[in-house]
Every structure is written in structure tokens, then in C-alpha cells.
ZAVOGU-295363 format. One record per residue: residue in three letters; x negated, y, z of N, C-alpha, C in turn. Coordinates in steps of 0.02 Angstrom, whole numbers, plus 50000, padded with zeros to 5 digits. Example, Ala and Ser with C-alpha at 12.3 -4.5 7.8 and 13.67 -1.06 7.14 Angstrom:
REM ZAVOGU-295363
ALA493404971650390493854977550390493404983550390
SER493584988850354493164994750357493555000250394
REM end
This chain:
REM ZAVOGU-295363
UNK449295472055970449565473256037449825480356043
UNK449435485556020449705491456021449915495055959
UNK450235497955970450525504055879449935508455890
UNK449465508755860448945511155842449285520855778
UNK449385525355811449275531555774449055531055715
UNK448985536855691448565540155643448235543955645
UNK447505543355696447255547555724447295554555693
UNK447315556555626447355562555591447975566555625
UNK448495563555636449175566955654449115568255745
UNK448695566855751448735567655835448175571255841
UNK447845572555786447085579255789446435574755820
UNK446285569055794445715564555811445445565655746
UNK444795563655714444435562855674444265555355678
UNK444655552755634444685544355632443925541955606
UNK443545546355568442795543355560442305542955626
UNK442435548555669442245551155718442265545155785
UNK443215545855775443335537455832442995531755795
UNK442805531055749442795522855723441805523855762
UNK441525529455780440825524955792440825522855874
UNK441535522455891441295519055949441275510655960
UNK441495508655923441615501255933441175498655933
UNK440625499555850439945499455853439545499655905
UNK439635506155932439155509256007439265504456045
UNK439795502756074439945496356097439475490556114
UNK439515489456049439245482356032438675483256022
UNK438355487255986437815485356010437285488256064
UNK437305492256094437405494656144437355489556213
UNK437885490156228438195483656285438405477656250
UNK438735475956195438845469156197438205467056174
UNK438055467656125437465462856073436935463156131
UNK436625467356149436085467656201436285463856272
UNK436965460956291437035457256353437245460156402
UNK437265468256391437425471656463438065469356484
UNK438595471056432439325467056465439295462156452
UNK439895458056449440115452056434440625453256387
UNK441165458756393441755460556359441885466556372
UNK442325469856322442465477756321443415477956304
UNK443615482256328444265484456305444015492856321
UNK444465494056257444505500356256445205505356243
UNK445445510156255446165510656222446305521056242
UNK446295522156186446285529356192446805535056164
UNK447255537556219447855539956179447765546456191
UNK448415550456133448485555756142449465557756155
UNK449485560356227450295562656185450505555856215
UNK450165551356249450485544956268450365540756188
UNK450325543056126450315538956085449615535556063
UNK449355529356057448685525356044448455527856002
UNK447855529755992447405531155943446725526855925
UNK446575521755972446135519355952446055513556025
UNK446055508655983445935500956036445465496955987
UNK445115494056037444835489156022444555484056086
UNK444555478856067444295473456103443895468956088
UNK443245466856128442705463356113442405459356162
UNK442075453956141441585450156173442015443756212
UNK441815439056253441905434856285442265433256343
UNK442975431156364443175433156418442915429356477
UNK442525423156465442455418856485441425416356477
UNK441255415956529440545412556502440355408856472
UNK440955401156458441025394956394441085397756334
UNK441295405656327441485408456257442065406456231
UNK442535405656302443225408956269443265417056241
UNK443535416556181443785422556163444155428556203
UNK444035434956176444545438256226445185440956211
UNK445515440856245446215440056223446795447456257
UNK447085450456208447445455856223447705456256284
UNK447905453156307448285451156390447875449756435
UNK447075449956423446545450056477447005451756532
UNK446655446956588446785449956633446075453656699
UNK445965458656728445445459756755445555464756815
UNK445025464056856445005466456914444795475156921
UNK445355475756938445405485056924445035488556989
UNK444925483857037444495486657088444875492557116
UNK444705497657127444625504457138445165508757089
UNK445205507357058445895508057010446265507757041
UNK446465505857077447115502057129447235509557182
UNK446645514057215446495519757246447335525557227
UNK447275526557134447765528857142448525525957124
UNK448465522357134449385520057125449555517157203
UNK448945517357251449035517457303449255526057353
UNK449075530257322448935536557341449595538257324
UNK449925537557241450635539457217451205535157265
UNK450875529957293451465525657347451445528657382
UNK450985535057419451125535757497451535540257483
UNK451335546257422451675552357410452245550257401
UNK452485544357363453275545057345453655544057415
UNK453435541957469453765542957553453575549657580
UNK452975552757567453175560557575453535565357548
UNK453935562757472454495565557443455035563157474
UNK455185558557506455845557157540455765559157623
UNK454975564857636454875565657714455125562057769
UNK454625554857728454785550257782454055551157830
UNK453675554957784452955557357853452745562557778
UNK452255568257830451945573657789451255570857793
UNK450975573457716450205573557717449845575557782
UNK449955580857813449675584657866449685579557926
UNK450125575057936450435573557997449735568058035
UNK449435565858082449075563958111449265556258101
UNK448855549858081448925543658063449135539458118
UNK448935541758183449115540358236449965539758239
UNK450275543258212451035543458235451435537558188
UNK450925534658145451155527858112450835519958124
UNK449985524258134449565518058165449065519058227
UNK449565518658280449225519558326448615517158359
UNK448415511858324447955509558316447165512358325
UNK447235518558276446595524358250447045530558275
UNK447405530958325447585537158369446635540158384
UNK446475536058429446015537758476445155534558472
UNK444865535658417444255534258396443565539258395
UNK443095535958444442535538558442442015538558379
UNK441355544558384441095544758333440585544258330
UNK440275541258287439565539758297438965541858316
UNK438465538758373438235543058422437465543058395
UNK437205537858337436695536258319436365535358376
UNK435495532658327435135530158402435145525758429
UNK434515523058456434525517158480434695510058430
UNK434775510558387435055505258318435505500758336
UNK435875506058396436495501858421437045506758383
UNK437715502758354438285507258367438545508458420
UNK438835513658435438975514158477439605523558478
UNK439865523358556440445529858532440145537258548
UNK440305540558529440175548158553440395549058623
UNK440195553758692440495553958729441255557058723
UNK441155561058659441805565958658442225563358607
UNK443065563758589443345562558540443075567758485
UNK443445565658420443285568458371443615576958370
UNK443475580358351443685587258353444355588358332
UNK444545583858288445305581258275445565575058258
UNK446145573958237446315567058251446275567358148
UNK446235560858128446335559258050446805561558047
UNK447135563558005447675566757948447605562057892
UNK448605559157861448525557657826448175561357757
UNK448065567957764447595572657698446855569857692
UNK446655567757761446065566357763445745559357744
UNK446455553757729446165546457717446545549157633
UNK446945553557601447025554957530445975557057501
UNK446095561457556445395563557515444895561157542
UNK444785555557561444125552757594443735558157633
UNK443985561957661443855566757718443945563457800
UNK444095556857809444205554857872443745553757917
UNK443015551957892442575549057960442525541057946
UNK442955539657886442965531257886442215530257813
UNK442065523857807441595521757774441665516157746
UNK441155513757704441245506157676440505502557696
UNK440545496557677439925494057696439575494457648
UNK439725497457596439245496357507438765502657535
UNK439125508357570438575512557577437865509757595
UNK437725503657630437185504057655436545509657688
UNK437045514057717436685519457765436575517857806
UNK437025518357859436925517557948437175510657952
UNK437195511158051437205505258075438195503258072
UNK438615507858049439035507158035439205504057978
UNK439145509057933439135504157860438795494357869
UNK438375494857906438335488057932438885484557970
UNK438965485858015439765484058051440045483058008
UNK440375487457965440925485857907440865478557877
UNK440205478757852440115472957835440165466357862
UNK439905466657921440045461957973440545459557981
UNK441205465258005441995462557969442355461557930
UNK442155461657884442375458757802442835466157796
UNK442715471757812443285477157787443125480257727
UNK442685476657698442635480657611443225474257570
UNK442825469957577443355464357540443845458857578
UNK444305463057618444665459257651445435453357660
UNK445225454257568445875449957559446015441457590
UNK445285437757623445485433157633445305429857724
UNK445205438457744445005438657794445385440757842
UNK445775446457828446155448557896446955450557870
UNK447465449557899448105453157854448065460057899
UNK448515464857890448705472157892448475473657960
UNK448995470658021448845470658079447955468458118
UNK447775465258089446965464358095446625466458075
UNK446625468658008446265473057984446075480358014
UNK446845483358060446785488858101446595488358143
UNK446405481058190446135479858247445335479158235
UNK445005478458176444295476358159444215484258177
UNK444545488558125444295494558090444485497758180
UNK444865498358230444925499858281444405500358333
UNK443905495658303443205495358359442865497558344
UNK442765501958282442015504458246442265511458251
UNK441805515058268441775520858280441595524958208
UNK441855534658203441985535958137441145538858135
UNK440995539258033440395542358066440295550658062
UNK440905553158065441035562758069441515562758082
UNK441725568258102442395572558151442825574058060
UNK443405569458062443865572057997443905577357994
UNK444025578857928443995584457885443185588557859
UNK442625583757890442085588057903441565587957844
UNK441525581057817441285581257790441655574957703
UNK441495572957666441775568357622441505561457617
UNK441745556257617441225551157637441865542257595
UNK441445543057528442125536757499442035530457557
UNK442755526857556442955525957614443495519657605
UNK443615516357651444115512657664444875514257684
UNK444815523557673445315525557693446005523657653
UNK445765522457595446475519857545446615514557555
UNK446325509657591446525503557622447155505357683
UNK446805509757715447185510457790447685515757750
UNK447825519857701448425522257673448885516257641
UNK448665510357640448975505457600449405502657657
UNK449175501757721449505498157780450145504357799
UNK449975510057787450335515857807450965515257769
UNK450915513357707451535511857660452035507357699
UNK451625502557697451785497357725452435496457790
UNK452005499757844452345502357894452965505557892
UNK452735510157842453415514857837453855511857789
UNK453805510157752454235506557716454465498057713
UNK454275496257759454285490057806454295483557754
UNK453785484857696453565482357640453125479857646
UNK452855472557622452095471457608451995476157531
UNK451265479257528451165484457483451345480957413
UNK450865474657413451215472157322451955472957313
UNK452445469457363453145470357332453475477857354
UNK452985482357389453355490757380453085491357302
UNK452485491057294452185491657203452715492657158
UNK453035484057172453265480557108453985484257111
UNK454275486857174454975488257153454875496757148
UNK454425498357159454445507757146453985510257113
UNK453365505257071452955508057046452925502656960
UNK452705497956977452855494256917453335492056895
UNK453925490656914454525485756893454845494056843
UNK454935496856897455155504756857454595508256787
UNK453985504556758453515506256715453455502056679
UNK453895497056689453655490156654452965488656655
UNK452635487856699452025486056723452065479156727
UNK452165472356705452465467856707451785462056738
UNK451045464356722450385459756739450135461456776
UNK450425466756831449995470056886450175468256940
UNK449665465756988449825464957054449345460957099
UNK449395461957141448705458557214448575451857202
UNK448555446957142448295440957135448565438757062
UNK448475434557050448745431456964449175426956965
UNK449765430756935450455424956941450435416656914
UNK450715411056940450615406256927450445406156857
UNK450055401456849449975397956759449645404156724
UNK449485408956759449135412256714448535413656742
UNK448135407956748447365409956770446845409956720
UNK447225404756665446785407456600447035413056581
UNK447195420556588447275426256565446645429456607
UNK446305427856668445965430756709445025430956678
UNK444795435256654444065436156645443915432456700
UNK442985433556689442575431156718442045437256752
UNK442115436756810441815443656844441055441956828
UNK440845447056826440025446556840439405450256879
UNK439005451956899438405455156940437825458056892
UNK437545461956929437085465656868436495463956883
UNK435785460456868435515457456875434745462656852
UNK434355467156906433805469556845433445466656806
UNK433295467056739432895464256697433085457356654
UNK433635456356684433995450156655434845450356635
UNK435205445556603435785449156585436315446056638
UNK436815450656665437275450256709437545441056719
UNK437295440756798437555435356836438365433256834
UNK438775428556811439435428156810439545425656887
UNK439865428056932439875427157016440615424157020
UNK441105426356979441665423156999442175420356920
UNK442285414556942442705413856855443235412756874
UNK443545415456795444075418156816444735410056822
UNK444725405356800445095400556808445145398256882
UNK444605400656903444455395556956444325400857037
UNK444565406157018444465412257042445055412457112
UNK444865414857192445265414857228445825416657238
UNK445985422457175446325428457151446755423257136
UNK446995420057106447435413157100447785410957161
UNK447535411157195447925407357254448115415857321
UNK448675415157330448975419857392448305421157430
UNK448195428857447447685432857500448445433357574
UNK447975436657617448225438257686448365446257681
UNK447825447557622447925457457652447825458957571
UNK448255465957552448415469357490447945472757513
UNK447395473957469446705480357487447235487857427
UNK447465490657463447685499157414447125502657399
UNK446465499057425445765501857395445465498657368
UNK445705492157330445185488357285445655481657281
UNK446205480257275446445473857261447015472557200
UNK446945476357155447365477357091447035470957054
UNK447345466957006447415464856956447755467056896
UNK447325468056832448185469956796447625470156715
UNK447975471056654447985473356593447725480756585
UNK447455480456520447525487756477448065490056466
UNK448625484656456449175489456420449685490856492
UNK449505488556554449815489856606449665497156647
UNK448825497656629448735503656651448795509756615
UNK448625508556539448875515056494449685517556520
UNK450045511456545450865513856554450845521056613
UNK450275518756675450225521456733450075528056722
UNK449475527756671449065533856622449625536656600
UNK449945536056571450545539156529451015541556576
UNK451155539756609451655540956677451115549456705
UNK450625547756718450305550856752450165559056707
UNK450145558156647450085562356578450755567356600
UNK451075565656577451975566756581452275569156641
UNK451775571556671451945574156742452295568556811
UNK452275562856795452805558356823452895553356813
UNK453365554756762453895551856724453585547656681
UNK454015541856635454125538556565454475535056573
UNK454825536656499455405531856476456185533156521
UNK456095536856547456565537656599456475537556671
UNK456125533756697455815532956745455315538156786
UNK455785540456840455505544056875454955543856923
UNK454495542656935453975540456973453915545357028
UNK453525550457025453435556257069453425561757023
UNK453835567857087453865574157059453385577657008
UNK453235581556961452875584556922452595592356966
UNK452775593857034452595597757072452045591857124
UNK452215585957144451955582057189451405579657155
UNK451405579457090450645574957060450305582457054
UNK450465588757023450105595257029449655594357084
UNK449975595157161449645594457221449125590357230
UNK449285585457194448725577457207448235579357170
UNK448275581957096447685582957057447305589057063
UNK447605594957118447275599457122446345598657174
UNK446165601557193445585602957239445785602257303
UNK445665598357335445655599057415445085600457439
UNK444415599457410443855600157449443805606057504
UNK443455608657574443805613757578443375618457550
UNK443585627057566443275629957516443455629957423
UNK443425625457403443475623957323442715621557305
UNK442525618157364441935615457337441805609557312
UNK441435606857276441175602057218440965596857265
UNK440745590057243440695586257299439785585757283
UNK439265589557264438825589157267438945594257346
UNK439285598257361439175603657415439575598757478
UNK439895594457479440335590757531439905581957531
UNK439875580157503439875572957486439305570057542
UNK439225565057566438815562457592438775555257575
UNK438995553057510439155543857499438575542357448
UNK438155538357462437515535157413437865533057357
UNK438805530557348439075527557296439685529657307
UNK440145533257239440845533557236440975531657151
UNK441485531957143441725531957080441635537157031
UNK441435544157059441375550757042440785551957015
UNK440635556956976440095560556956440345567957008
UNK439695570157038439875574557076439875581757056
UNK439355583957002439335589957016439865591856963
UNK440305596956979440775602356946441365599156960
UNK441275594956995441985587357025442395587957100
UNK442905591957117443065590357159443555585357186
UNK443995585057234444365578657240445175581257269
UNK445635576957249446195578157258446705572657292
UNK447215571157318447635566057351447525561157314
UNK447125558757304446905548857280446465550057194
UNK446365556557183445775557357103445245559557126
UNK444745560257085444305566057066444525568457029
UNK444425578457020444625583356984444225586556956
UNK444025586756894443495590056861443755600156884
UNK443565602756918443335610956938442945615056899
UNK442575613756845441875616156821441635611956788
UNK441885612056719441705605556672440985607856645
UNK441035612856639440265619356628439475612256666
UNK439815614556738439255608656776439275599356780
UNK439605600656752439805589256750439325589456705
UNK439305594956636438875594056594438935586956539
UNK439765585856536439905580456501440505583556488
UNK440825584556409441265586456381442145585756421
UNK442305588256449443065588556493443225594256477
UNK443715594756518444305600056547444485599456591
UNK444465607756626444595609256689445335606156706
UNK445415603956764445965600656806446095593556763
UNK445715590956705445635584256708445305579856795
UNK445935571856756445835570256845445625563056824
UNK445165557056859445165551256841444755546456901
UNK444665541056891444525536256934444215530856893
UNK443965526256948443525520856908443595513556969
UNK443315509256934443145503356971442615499156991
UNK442425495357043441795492757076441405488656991
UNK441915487156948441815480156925441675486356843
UNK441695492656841441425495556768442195499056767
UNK442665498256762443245499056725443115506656758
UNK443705509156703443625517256724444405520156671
UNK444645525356689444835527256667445015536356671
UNK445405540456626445475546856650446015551456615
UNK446065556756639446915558256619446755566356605
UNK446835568556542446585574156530447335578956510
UNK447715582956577448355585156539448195590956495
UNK447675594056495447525601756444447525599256350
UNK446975593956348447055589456278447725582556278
UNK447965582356316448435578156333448085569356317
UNK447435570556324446985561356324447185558956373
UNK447325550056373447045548356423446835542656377
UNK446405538456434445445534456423445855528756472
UNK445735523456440445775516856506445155513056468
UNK444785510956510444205504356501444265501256538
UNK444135493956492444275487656573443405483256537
UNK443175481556567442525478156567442465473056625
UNK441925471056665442095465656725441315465256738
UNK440815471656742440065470656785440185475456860
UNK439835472756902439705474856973439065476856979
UNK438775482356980439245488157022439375493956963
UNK439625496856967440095501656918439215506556890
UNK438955506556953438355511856945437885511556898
UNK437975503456862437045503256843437085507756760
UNK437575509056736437445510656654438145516056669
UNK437715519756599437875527856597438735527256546
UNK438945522056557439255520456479440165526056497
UNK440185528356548440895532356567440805538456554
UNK440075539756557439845547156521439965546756429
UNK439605541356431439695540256355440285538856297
UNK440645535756358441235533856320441735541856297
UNK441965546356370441855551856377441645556956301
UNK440785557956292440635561056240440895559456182
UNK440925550556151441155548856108441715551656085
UNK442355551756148442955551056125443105559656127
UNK442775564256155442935571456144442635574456091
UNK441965569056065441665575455986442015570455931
UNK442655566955944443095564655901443815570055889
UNK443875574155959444545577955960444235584455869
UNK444705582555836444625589255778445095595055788
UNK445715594455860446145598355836446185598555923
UNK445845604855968445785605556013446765609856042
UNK446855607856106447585612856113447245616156164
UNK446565618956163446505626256215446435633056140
REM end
């Protein structure tokens, strides 16, 4: 499937890459933790090391290069690069208040706790959301996975974590319209549904449903050709088999993939969790993202506009152990800050896991993960299919593996 390098010519230590496959397997596959692994690790945009393993299917179908799997949270930034590419044509600024597109969340109270009622603050919020503030999950919005407050309950109540078969665009802003935020934006960091409600924002402004803005300004231009908010006809045998993490026993299969809803048309594009797609669809994105932009010709966003996105917004320049208030994100927090739709490694010193500073990356509900290192010019895509991303250390690991493989460092 891929032109596989020579890891020697791209400064890898090919003995070095070869013990991960192993690790792998036995590790997570042989022991049950996954079900299946893809792996695919370039340098320079060019492959240095793929492999693929295990079962796509619980009957023990094989797994097959064109997997197809649920990128979850993955989806966060190619949703984030859609809003920016309409703030390069200043059709709205980051800064500008969400209200002046969805009036909807103009005017939202904040949570008053107490009483184990929700309920509103007497006062509005100290300011109104900013689109900066649903880039960096700085808004006041929440998910229901947190399982904190009586909010994060609400959420749940309205299907606004997984709302593809529940509400389309316009309802979805009317659910999220009644629940009150739980902090005054900008105040504190809190992962969020906000890339959902940046997904409707596209939308709006570009008077697009989000999959077909995707396909004509983000994939069709990347040749991204397997990506998109459900699985194109006749190809539902390309779709894994999701699974649940089960303590003490080996992962529950919850949704298969033939038979999977993802097959049949949703009501609402989640820009915070409703991607479908390939390894070799997202390395393209990875590569794009490497390259300042660009590939192959294809201009995506400015190489000044992704700078901005991958830099630090936290305020201050602080780490999200000093901001964060979320029981669950995609992030490792300490030495990690956050930028217009990444996390940004700040202080690789404190991650205490082999990086580079202003490396940027993301992950998914379902394991997948990936990351974009422009100083060594790596990028990392993993696609796997267990829920919840949290229970195993394996993005740290994969991580160590693939950096005490670099022999030919460019700092």
C-alpha cells in the first residue's frame, strides 16, 4: 500500500523501527487488548515504516489496507483548518463573538450549581464566546463524557456528545441553547463540544453541509478519497469493528462494522467526532499539515495561518496542567499547551516523553492518535478501534519507540 523508504536515508535506525511491530503484538494484540493495529510513520512526508495487524472484524476477517475506521476526535482538526480557511478569505475573525453567526449562543447563562438542579447564573457571562474560545476549548461548553456536574449530565440527556442520529445543525443549537455554560469564556479550559458548534459555523458561513465543504476544500484537493461523515455505498465491508474496554476481560465489540449505522445517512456532521476515513487518508492530511499547508500542489491553508493554530493560546503560556479542568481530553497535560484545533507540546522537558518543542497532535475517543513533529519533520498516524482512548499507555509508547529509532536528529 505504501512506498516504504529506506529508513537509513531518512536518518531512522531500521533495527531500532523493526521492534515495534513485535511490541505490538504482543503487547496489545496477542494479549487481547486491541483487536487490530495500523501503524504508519514518516519522515519528510516520505513512509518509513507501516505495518498492519490483527482482525478487522470479530468472525476474523482479516485486516485489510483500506480499513476503514472511526477517527473520532481526529475529525477536531480538519474541522478547525475549515473554519480558518474562511478566516483567510475574512469571511469572520477568530476574535469575533459566535453570536454574530449563531445567534442562538448570543446570550447564555452560567452555571449556578446547587441544589442538584441546573440551572442559570443571575448574571451573563463576563463575555460573550469568541470564535478563539470554541478553537481552544476555552468557551464554557462541555461534554457529557466528563461526568462531573449536573451539566455534563444534561449533555447527555440530549444526545450532544453523539449526535449524529439525533438532531441536524439547527437543533442541535437549540438543545445546546438551553444548557447553561459551566465558566465565563476564556476562563478557564474545559474539552468540549465546541468543535461541533465550530462545525455548524462553517456551515453557516459557507452555506455548506460540513461533509460536502470537506470534500470540495479539504479532501477532494488532498486526494483524501475514503474520508467522510459515513461509509460510501458498498463499502461497509471496508468498515472495522468498534469495540469497549472491558476491566479484567478483553474488549467488548459494541458496534460492527457491516452492520454499523455509519452506513446509512446521519442528520448532523459532528466537526468533533464524526470522521470516517483510512491511514493512508490521514497521513495525506499529516503531510499537508508537515509542509506548512500545502501538497502536491494543493494549497490548503497559509503556512503563516497553521503557525498561528499550532502556536500556544493558553493564556499566559500556560500548560494545561495550570488551565485545564476536564477529567478526559485527548492530551497529556503537563508541558502541553493548546492551539486553534491541536495540542502543542511547550516543554517537552515536562511531558517527560521524547518530543519537540512546537510539535502539535491529536487523538481519538476510539485509540487512534496521531502527531506532527515539524523540528524532526515526523509525522505518527495510528488507527486501532477501543473506547475510551484512556485505558492504555500505548501513544506514550508508540511515541518512545518511534523517537529512540531517529539516528540522525535535525536539531
Amino acid at each position: 500500500m505504501f512506498d516504504v523508504a529506506d529508513p537509513a536515508k531518512l536518518g531512522f535506525d531500521a533495527d531500532r523501527l523493526s521492534r515495534i511491530e513485535p511490541f505490538l503484538r504482543k503487547v496489545y494484540l496477542d494479549s487481547g487488548r486491541l483487536p487490530m493495529a495500523q501503524l504508519l510513520v514518516a519522515r519528510n512526508g516520505q513512509p518509513v515504516h507501516y505495518c498492519s495487524m490483527g482482525n478487522a472484524r470479530e468472525d476474523g476477517a482479516p485486516m485489510r489496507d483500506d480499513a476503514l475506521f472511526r477517527i473520532a476526535s481526529m475529525t477536531k482538526p480538519v474541522t478547525s483548518i475549515a473554519f480558518m480557511q474562511l478566516v483567510e478569505q475574512c469571511k469572520v475573525a477568530i476574535e469575533d463573538p459566535i453570536g454574530s453567526v449563531l445567534p442562538e449562543l448570543a446570550d447564555v447563562g452560567i452555571y449556578t450549581g446547587g441544589g442538584g438542579q441546573v440551572g442559570f447564573a443571575p448574571t451573563r457571562p463576563a463575555a460573550p464566546i469568541r470564535f478563539v474560545d470554541l478553537l481552544t476549548h476555552m468557551s464554557g461548553l462541555t461534554y457529557g463524557l466528563q461526568n462531573r456536574t449536573n451539566v455534563d449530565a444534561a449533555y447527555r440527556d440530549a444526545s450532544l456528545d453523539v449526535a449524529r442520529q439525533h438532531h441536524d445543525s439547527d437543533e442541535y443549537l437549540a438543545a445546546l441553547a438551553r444548557l447553561p455554560l459551566e465558566f465565563s469564556p476564556g476562563e478557564r479550559w474545559n474539552y468540549s463540544v465546541s468543535t461541533d458548534v465550530l462545525g455548524i459555523a462553517v456551515e453557516r458561513l459557507s452555506g455548506m453541509r460540513l461533509g460536502a465543504y470537506f470534500q470540495q476544500h479539504i479532501f477532494g484537493p488532498l486526494g483524501m478519497v475514503d474520508t467522510g461523515f459515513g461509509v460510501a455505498d458498498g463499502q461497509a465491508d471496508r468498515l472495522v469493528d468498534a469495540y469497549q474496554y472491558v476491566p479484567g476481560a478483553k474488549p467488548r465489540m459494541i458496534d460492527r462494522g457491516p452492520d454499523s449505522r455509519l452506513n446509512a445517512d446521519g442528520k448532523f456532521d459532528s466537526g468533533g467526532g464524526g470522521l470516517i476515513g483510512t491511514i493512508a487518508d490521514y497521513h495525506r492530511f499529516t503531510s499537508m499539515l508537515l509542509n506548512g499547508g500545502k501538497l502536491d500542489g494543493a494549497r490548503i491553508i497559509s503556512p503563516k495561518t497553521l503557525a498561528l493554530m499550532t502556536a500556544n493560546h493558553l493564556p499566559g503560556g500556560k500548560d494545561l496542567t495550570e488551565i485545564s479542568q476536564s477529567l478526559f481530553s485527548e492530551a497529556n497535560n503537563a508541558g502541553t499547551g493548546f492551539g486553534l484545533g491541536f495540542a502543542t507540546v511547550i516543554d517537552p522537558a515536562r511531558t517527560l516523553i521524547p518530543s519537540s518543542k512546537g510539535e502539535f497532535y491529536w487523538g481519538g475517543a476510539y485509540s487512534t492518535a496521531f502527531f506532527v513533529d515539524p523540528v524532526e519533520q515526523i509525522t505518527m498516524v495510528f488507527m486501532t478501534q477501543v473506547y475510551p482512548s484512556s485505558i492504555y499507555p500505548i501513544r506514550r509508547q508508540l511515541k518512545t519507540l518511534i523517537y529512540s529509532a531517529v539516528d540522525q536528529s535535525y536539531v
